[in-house]
NUBAZA-824197 format. One line per field, with one value per residue: residue in one letter; x, y negated, z of N, C-alpha, C in turn. Coordinates in Angstrom, 2 decimals, decimal comma, padded with zeros to 5 digits. Example, Ala and Ser with C-alpha at 12.3 -4.5 7.8 and 13.67 -1.06 7.14 Angstrom:
<pts>
resn = a; s
n_xx = 013,19; 012,85
n_yy = 005,69; 002,25
n_zz = 007,80; 007,08
ca_xx = 012,30; 013,67
ca_yy = 004,50; 001,06
ca_zz = 007,80; 007,14
c_xx = 013,20; 012,90
c_yy = 003,30; -000,03
c_zz = 007,80; 007,87
</pts>
This chain:
<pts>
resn = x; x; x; x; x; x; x; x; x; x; x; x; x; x; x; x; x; x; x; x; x; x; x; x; x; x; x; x; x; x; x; x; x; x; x; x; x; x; x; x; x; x; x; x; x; x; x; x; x; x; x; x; x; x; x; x; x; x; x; x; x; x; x; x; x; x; x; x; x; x; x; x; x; x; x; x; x; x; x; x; x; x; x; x; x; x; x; x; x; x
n_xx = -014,46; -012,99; -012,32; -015,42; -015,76; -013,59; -013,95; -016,64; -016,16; -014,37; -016,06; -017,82; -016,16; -013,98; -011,77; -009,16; -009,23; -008,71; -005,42; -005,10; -006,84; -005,49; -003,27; -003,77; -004,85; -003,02; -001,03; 001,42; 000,64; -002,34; -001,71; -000,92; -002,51; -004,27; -003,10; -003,26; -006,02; -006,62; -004,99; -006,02; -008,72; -008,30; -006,99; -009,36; -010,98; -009,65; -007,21; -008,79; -010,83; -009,81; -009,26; -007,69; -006,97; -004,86; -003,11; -002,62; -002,90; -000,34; 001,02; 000,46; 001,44; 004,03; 004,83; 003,89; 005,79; 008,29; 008,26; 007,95; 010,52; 012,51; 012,01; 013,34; 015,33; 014,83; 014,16; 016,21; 017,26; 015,92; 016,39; 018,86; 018,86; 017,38; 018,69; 020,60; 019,94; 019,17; 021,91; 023,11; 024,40; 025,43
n_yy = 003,45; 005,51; 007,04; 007,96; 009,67; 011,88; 012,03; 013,08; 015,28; 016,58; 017,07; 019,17; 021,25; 024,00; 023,48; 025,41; 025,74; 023,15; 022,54; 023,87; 022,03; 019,62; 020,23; 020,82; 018,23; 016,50; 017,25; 017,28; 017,68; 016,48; 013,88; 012,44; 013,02; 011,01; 008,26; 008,32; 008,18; 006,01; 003,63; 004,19; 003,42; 000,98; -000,43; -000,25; -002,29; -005,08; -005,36; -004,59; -006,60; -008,36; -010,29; -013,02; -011,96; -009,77; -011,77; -012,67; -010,58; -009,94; -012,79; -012,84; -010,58; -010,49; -012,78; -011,40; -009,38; -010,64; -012,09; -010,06; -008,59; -011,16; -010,89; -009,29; -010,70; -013,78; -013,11; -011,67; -014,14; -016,53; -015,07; -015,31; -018,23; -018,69; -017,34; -018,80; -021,28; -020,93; -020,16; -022,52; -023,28; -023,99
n_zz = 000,40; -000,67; 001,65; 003,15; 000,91; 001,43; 004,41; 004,13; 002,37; 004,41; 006,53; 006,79; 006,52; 008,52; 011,42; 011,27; 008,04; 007,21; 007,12; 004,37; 003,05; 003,29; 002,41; -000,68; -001,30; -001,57; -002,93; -005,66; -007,74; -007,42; -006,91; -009,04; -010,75; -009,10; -008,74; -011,83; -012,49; -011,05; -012,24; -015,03; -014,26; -013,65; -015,95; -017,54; -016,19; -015,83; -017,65; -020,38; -020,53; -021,09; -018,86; -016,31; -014,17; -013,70; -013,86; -011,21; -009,75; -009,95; -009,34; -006,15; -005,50; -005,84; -004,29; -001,40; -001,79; -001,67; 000,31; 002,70; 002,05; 002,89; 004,97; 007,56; 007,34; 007,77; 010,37; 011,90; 012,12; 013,50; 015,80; 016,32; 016,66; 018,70; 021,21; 021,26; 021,44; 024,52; 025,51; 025,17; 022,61; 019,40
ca_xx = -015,22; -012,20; -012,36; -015,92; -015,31; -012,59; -014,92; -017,76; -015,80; -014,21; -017,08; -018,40; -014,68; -013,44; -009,99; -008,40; -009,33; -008,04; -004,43; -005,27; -007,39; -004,56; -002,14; -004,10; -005,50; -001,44; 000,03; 002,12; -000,48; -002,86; -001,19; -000,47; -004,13; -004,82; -002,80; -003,49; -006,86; -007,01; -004,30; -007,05; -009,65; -007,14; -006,78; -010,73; -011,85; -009,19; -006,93; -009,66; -011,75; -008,91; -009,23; -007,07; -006,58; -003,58; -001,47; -003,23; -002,24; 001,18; 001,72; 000,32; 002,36; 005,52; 005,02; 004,02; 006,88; 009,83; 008,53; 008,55; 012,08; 012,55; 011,41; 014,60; 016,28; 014,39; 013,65; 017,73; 018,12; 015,17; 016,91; 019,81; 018,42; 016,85; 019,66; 022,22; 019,28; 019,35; 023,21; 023,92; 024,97; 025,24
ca_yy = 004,40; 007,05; 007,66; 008,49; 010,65; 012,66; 012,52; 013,70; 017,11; 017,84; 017,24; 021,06; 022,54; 024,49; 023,29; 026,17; 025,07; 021,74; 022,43; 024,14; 021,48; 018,25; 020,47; 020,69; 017,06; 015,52; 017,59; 016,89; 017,19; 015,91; 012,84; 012,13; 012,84; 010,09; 007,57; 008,11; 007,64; 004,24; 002,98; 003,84; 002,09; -000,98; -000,99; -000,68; -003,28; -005,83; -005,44; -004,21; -007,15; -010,04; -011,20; -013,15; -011,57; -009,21; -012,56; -013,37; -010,27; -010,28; -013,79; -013,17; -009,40; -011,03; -013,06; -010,68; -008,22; -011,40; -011,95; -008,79; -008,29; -011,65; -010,95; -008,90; -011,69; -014,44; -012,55; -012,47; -015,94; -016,67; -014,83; -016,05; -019,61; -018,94; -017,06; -020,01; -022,14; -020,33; -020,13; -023,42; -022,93; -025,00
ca_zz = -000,38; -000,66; 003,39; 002,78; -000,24; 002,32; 005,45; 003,54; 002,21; 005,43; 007,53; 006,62; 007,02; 009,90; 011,65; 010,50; 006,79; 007,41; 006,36; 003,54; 002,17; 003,16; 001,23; -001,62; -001,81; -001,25; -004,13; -006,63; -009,25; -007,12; -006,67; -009,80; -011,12; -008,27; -009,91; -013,55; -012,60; -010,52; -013,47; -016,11; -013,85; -013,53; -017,50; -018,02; -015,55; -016,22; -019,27; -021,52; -020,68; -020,89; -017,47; -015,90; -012,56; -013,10; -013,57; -009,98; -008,88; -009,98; -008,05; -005,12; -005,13; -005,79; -003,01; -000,59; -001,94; -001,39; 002,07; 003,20; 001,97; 003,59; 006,76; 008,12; 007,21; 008,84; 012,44; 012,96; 012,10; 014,50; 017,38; 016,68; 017,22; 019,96; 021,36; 020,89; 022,44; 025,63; 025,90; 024,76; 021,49; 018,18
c_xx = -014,47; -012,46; -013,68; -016,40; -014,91; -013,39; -016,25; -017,42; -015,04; -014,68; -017,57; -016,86; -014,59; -011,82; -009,45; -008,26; -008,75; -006,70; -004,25; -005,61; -006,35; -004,05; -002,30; -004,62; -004,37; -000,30; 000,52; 001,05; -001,24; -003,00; -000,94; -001,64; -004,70; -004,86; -002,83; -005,16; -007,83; -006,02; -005,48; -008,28; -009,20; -007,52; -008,24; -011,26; -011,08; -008,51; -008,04; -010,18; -011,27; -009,27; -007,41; -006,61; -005,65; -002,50; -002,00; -002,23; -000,78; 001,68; 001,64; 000,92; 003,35; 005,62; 005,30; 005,74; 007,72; 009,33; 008,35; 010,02; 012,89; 012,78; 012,48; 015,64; 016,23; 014,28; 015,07; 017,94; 017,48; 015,70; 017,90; 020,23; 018,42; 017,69; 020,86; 021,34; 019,30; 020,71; 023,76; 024,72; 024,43; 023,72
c_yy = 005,72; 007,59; 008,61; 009,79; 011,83; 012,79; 013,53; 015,43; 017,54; 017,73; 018,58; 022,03; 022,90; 023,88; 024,02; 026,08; 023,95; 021,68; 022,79; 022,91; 019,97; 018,68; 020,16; 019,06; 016,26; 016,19; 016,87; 016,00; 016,39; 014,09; 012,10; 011,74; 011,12; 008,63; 006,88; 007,16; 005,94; 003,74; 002,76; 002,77; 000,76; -001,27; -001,18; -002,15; -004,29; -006,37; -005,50; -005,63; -008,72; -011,00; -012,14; -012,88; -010,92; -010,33; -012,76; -012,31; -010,21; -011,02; -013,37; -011,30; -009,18; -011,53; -012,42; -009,60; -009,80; -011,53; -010,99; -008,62; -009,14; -011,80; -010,20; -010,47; -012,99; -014,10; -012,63; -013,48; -016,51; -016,28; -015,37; -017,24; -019,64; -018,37; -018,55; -021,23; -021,94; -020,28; -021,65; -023,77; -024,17; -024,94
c_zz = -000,48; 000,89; 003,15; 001,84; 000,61; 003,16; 004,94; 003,38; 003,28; 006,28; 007,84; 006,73; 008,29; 010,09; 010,99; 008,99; 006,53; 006,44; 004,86; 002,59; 001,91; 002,09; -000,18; -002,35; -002,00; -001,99; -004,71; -007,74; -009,22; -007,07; -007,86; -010,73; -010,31; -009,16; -011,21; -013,57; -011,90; -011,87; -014,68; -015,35; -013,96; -014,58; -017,26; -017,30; -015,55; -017,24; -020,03; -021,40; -020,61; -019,59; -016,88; -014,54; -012,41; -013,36; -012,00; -008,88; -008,94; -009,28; -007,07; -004,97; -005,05; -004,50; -002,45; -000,48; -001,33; 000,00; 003,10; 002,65; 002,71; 005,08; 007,71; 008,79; 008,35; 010,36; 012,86; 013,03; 013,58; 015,81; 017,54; 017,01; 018,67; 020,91; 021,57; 021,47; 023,81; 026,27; 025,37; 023,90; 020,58; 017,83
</pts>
């Protein structure tokens, strides 16, 4: 729905307008406005209404976050298996 939003207003721009308008939409302020206002949507459509879905998302964002941090970790071990399989290793 945001792509739309963005395609929509710089469908009628000229290239040369273009930079102008990134700059302005990837501000500071801008950015911050962005933010505030998906956060208040968050609160209204789940806090406010005692749901249980931000423990849902919490789990399943923990997850994701530990195995991505994970995942460094695991891919050397992995080569280094397979590595030490190939050479005859422990």
């Amino acid at each position: 729905m945001a792509m739309r939003r963005v395609y929509s207003e710089i469908k009628g721009k000229k290239v040369k307008e273009l930079p102008a308008y990134i700059k302005s939409s990837f501000s500071t302020q801008a950015v911050k406005t962005y933010v505030k206002k998906g956060l208040d949507n968050y609160n209204d459509k789940y806090i406010q209404t005692s749901s249980v879905e931000p423990l849902l998302h919490i789990c399943f964002g923990g997850m994701a976050f530990s195995y991505l941090v994970a995942l460094p970790n695991e891919r050397r071990h992995l080569e280094h298996q397979q590595h030490a399989k190939e050479h005859g290793g422990h």
